[in-house]
C-alpha positions as CSV (number, residue, x, y, z in Angstrom):
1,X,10.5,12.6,4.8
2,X,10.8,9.4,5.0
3,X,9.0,6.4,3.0
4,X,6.5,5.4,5.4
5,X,6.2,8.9,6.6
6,X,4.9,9.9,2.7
7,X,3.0,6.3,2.0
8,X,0.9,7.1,5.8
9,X,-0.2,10.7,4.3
10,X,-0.9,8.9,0.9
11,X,-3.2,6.5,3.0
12,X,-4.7,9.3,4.7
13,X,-5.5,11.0,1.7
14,X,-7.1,7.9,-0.2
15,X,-9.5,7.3,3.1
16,X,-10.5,11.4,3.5
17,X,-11.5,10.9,0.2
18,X,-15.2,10.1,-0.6
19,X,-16.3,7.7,-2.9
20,X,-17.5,9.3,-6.0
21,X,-20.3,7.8,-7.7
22,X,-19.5,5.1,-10.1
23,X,-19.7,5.7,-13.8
24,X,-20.4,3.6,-17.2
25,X,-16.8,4.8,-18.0
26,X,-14.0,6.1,-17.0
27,X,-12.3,6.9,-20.7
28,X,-9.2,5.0,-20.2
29,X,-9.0,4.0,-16.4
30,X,-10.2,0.2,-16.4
31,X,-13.2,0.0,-13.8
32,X,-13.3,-3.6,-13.1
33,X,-10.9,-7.0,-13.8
34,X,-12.7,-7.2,-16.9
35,X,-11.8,-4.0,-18.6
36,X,-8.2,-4.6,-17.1
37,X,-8.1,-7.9,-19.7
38,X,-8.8,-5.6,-22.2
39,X,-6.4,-3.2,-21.7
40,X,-4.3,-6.5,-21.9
41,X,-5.1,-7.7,-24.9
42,X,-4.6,-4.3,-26.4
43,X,-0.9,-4.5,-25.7
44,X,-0.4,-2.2,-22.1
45,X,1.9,-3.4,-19.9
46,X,0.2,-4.8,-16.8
47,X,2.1,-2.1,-14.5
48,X,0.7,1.1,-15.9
49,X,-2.9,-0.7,-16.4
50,X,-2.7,-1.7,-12.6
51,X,-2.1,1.6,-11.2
52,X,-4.6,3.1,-13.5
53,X,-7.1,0.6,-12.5
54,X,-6.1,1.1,-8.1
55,X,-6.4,5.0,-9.3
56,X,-9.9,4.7,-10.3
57,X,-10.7,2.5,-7.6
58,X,-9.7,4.8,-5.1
59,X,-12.0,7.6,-6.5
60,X,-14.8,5.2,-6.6
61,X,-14.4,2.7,-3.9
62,X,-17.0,0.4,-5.1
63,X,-17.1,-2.9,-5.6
64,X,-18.0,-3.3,-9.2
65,X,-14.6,-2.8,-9.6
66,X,-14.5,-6.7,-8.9
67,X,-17.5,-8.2,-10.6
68,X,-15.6,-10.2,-12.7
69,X,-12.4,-12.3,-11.7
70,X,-9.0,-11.7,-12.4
71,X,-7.9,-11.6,-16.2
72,X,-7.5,-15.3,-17.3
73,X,-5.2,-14.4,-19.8
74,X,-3.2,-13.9,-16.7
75,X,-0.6,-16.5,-15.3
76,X,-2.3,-18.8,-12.1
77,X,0.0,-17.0,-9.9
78,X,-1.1,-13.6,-10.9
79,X,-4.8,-14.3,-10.8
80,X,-4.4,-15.5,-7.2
81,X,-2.6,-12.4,-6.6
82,X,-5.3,-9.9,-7.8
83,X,-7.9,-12.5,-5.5
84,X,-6.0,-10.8,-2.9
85,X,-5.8,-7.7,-4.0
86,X,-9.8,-8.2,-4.2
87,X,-10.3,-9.0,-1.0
88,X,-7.6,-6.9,0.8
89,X,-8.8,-3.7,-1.4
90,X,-12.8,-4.4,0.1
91,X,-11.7,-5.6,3.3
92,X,-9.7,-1.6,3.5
93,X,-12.7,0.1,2.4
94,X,-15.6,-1.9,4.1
95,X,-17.1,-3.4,0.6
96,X,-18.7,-6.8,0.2
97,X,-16.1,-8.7,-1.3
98,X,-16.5,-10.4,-4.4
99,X,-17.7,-14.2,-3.9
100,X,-15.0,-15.7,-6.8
101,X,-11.9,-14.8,-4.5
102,X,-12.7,-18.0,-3.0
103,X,-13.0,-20.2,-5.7
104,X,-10.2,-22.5,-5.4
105,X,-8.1,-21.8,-8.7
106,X,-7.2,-18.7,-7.0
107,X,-5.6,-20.6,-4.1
108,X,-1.6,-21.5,-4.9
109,X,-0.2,-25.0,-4.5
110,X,3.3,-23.7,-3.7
111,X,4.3,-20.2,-2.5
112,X,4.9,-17.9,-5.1
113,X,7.1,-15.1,-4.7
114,X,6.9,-12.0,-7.5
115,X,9.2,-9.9,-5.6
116,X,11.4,-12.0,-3.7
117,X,11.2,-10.8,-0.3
118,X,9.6,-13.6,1.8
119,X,9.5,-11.3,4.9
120,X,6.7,-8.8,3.9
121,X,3.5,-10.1,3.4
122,X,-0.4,-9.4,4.0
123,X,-3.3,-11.8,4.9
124,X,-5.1,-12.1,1.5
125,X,-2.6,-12.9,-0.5
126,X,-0.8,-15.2,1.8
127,X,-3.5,-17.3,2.4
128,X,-3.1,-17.8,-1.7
129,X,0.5,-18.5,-1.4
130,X,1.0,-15.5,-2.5
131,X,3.5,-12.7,-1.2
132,X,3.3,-8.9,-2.9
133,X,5.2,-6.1,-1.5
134,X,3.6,-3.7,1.4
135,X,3.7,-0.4,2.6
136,X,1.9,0.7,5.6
137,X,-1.4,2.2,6.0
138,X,-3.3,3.9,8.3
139,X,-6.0,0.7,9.1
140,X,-3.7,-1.7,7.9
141,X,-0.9,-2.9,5.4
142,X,-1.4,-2.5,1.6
143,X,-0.4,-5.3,-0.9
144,X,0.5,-2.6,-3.3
């Protein structure tokens, strides 16, 4: 099977999904940008705190999960990049995005590039100068 064959049935299974309802907590899955900082500051790496945080999310679907903006402890470039994620995540799953993605500090002078592969990109974070790694979804592409 090939890559985009497994990440369409992965995007399949994430929308067939319903929302659950949101809790206070979720033990250690962060449930918003806020407890991602902590997580931070507690010394996880921002890769495993990430995909427990979009693993949450995708149970809940709600957007709580971006009350509060991205992690300032954060570089500039990847506080524009979790804007995106923001937006492109409540864009995906028809949520009122959060009004702080368009704050201009999350808005990139120059393009920056995490992955170095100028020829995938997705709306959100582009508009940021900002270009994350897709794979293809059933409504769309994902920045993730």
């Amino acid at each position: 099977m090939t890559r985009k064959a497994i990440d369409k049935l992965a995007w399949q299974s994430i929308h067939r999904h319903p929302p659950r309802p949101v809790k206070e907590s979720c033990g250690w899955q962060p449930m918003d940008y806020q407890g991602l900082e902590q997580r931070l500051q507690e010394g996880a790496e921002f890769e495993h705190i990430w995909s427990d945080f979009l693993h949450a999310f995708y149970d809940y679907k709600d957007a709580s999960f971006f009350r509060y903006p991205s992690p300032i402890s954060l570089s500039t470039e990847w506080q524009a990049l979790l804007a995106g994620a923001a937006e492109w995540l409540s864009d995906e799953f028809g949520i009122e995005p959060p009004k702080w993605i368009d704050l201009p500090e999350y808005f990139l002078a120059e393009p920056w590039d995490r992955w170095r592969i100028w020829d995938w990109t997705c709306r959100p974070s582009s508009k940021r100068n900002c270009v994350s790694r897709l794979r293809h979804s059933g409504s769309g592409t994902s920045p993730f």
